[in-house]
Backbone as a chain_set.jsonl record, in Angstrom:
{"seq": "XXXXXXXXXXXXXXXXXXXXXXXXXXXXXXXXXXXXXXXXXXXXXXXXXXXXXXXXXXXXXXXXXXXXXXXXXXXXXXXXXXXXXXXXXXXXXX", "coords": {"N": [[-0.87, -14.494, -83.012], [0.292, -15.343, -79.87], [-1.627, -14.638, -76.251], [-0.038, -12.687, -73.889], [1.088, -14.708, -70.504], [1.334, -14.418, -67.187], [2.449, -16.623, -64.575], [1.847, -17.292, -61.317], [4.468, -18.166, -58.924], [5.228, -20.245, -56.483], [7.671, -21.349, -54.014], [8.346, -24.719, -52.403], [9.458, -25.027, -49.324], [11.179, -22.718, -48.863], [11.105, -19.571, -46.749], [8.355, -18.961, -45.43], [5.355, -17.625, -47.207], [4.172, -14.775, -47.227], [1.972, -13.638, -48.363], [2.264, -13.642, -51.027], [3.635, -14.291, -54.471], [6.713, -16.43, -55.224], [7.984, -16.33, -57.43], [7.701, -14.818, -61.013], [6.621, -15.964, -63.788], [6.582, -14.909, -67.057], [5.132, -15.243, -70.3], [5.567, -15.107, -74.319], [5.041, -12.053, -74.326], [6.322, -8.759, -74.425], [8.981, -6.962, -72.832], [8.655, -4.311, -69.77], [9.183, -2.029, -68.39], [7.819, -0.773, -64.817], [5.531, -0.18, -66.25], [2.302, -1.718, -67.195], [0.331, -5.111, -66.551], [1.761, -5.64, -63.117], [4.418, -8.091, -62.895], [6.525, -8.444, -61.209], [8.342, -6.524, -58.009], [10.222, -4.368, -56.007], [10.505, -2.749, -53.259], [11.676, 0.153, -51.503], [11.736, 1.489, -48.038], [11.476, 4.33, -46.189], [12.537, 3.404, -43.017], [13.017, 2.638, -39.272], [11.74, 0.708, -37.697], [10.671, -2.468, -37.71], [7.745, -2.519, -37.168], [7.34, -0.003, -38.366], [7.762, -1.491, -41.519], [5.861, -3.541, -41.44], [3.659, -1.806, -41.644], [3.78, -0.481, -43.799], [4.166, -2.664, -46.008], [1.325, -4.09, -45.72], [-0.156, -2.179, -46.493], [0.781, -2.468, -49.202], [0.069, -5.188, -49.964], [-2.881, -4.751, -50.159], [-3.274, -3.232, -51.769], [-3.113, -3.547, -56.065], [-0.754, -4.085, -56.918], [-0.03, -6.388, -55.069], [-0.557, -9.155, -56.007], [2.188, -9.502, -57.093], [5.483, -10.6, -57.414], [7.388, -9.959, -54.889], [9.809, -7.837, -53.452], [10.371, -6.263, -49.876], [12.043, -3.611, -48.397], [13.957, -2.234, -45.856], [15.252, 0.69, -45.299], [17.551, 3.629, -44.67], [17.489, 6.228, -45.604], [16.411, 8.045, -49.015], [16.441, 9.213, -52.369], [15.689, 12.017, -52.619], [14.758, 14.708, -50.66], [12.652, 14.316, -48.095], [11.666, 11.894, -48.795], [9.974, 9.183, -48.203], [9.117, 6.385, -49.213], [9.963, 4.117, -52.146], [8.959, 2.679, -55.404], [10.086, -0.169, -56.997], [8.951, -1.657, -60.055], [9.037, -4.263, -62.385], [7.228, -5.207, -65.408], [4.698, -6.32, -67.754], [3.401, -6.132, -71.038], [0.831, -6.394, -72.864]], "CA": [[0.027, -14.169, -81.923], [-0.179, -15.795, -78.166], [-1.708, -13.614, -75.942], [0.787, -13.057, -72.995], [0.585, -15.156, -69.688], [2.019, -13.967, -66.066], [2.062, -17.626, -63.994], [2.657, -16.944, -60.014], [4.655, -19.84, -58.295], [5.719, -20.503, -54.983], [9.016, -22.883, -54.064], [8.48, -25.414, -50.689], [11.088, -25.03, -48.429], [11.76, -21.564, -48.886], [10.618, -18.782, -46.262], [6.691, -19.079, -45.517], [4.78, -16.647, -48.168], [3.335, -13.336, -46.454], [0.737, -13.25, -49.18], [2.975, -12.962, -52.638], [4.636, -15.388, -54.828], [8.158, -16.482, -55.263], [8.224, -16.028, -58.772], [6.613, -14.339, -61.794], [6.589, -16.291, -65.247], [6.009, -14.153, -68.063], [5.724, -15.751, -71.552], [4.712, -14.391, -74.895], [4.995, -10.596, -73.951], [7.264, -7.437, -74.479], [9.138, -6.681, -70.947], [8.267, -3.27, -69.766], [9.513, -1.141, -66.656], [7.054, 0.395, -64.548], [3.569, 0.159, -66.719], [1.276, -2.425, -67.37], [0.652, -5.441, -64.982], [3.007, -5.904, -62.786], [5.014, -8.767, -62.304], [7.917, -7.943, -59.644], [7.994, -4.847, -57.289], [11.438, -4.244, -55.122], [9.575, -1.607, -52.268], [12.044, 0.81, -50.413], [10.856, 2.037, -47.493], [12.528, 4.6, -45.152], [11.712, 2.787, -41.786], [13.486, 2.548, -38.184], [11.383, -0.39, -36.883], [9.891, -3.617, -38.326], [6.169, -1.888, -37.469], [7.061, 0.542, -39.782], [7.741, -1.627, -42.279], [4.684, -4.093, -41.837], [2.627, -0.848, -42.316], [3.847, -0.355, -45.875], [3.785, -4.03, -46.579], [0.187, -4.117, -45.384], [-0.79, -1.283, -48.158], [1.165, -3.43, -50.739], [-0.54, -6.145, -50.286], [-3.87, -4.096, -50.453], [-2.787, -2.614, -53.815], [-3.207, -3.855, -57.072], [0.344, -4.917, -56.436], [-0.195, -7.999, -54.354], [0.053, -10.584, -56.768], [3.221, -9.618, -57.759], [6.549, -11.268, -56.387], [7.916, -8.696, -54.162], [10.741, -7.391, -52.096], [10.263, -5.045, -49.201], [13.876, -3.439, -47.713], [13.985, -0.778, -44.754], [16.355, 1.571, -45.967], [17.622, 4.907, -43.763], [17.521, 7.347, -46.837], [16.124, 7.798, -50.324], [17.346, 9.974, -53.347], [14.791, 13.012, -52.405], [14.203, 15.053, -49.681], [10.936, 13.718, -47.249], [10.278, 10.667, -50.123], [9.992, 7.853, -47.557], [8.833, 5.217, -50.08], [10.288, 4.204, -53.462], [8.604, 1.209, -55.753], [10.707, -0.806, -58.411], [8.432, -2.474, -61.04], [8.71, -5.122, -63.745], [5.839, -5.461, -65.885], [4.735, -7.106, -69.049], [2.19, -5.288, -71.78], [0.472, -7.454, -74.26]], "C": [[-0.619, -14.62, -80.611], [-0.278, -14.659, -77.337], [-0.387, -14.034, -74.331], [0.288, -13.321, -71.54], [1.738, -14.888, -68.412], [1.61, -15.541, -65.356], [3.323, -17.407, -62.739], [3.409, -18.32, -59.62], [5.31, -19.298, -57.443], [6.99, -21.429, -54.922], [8.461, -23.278, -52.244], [9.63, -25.163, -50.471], [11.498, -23.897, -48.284], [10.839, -20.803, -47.788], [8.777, -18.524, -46.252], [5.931, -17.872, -46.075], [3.766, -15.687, -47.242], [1.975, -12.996, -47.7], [1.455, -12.939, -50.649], [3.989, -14.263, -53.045], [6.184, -15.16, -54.925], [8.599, -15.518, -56.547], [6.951, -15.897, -59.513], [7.034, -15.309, -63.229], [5.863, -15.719, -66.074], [6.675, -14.654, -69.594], [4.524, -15.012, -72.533], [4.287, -12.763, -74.548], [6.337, -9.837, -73.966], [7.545, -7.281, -73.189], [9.087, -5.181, -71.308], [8.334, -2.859, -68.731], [8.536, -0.438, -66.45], [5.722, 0.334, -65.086], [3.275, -1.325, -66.679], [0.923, -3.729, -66.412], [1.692, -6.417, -64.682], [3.49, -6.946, -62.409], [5.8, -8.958, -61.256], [8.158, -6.695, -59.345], [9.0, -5.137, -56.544], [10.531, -2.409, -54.138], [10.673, -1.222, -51.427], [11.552, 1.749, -49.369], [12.297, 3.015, -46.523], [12.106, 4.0, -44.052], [13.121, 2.253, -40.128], [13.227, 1.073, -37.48], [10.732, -0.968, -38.043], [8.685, -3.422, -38.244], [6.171, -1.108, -38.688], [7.019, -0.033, -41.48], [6.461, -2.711, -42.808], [3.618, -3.237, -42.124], [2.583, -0.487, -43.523], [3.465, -1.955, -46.247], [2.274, -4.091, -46.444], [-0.739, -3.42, -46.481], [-0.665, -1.96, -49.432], [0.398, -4.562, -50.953], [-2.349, -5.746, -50.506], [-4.057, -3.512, -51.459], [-2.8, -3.761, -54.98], [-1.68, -4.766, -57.448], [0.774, -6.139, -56.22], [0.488, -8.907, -55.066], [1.213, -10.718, -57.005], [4.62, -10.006, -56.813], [7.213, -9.943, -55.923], [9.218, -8.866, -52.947], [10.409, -6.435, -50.98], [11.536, -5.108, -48.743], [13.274, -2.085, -47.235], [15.235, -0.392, -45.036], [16.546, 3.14, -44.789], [17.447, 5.882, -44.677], [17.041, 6.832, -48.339], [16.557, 8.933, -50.301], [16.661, 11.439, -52.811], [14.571, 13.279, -51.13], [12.955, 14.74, -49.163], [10.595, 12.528, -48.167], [10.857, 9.968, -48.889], [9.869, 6.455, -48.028], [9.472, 4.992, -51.782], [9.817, 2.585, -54.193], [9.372, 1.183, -57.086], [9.811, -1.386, -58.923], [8.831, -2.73, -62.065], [7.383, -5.547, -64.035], [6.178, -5.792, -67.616], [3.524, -6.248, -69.677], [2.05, -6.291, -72.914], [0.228, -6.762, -75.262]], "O": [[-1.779, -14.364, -80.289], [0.553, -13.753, -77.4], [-0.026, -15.13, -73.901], [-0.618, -12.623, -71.085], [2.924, -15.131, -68.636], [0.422, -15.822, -65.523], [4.552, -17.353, -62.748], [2.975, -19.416, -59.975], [5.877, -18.206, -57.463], [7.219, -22.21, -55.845], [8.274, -22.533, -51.282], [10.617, -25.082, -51.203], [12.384, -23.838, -47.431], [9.703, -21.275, -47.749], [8.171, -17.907, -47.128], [5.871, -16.957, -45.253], [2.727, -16.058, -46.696], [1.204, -12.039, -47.622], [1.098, -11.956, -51.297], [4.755, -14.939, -52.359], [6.783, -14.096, -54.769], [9.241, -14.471, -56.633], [5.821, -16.319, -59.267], [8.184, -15.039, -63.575], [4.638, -15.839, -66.048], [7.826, -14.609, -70.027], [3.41, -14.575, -72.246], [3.097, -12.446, -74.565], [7.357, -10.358, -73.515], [6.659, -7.396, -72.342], [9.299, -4.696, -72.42], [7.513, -3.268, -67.91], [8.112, 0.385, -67.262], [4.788, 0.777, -64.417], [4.059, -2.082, -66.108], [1.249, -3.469, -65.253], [2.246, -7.346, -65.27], [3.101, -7.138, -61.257], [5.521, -9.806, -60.408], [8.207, -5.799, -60.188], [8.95, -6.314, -56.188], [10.191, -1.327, -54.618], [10.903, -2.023, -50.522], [10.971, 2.771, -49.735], [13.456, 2.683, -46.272], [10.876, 4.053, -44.058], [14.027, 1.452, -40.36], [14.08, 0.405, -36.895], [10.332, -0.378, -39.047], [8.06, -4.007, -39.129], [5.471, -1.254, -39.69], [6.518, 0.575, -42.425], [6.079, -2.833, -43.972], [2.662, -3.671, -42.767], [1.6, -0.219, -44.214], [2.39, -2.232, -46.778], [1.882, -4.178, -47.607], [-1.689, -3.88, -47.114], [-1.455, -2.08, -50.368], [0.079, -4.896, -52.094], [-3.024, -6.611, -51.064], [-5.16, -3.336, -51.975], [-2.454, -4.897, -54.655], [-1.59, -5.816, -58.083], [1.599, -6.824, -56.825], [1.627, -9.357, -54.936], [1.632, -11.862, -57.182], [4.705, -9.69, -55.627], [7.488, -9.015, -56.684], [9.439, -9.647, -52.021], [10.014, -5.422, -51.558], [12.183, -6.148, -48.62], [12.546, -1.245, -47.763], [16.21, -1.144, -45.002], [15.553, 3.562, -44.198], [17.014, 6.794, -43.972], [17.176, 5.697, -48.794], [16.928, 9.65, -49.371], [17.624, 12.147, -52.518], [14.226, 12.377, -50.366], [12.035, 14.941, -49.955], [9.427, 12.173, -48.321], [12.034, 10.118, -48.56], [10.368, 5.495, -47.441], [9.309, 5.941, -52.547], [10.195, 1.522, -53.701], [9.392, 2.035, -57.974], [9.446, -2.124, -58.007], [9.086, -1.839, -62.876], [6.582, -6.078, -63.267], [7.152, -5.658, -68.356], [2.723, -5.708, -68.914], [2.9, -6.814, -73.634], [-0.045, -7.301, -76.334]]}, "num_chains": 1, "name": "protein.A"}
């Protein structure tokens, strides 16, 4: 059995990369929400201003995270009282 391979890529022309690829290629692996490592992260943040939201981005990219192709979105509300942050992950487990 092939062990499974995550390969980051970038596209020219598209929006200049803040530190995270375009895309995740995952071959040879079981898909898997949430555990093992992560390929793609969708990051809601509650946030008013664009500082607030380079301050979360700033953590993400300091996290174990990073590599992975990512969204950040400033959002006015999440599902829970006081949660300010919510992370989506796709991940692959070999």
């Amino acid at each position: 059995m092939s062990r499974p391979h995550a390969q980051h890529l970038t596209v020219p022309g598209l929006f200049p990369l803040p530190g995270y690829a375009h895309v995740a290629v995952a071959s040879g692996a079981r898909l898997i929400l949430t555990a093992g490592a992560v390929l793609k992260t969708t990051v809601y943040v509650v946030a008013k201003t664009a500082a607030d939201l380079a301050a979360v981005w700033k953590g993400v990219q300091a996290s174990a995270l990073a590599p992975a192709a990512s969204t950040l979105l400033g959002v006015a509300l999440l599902g829970y009282p006081g949660q300010l942050v919510e992370i989506e992950a796709i991940a692959t487990k070999g």
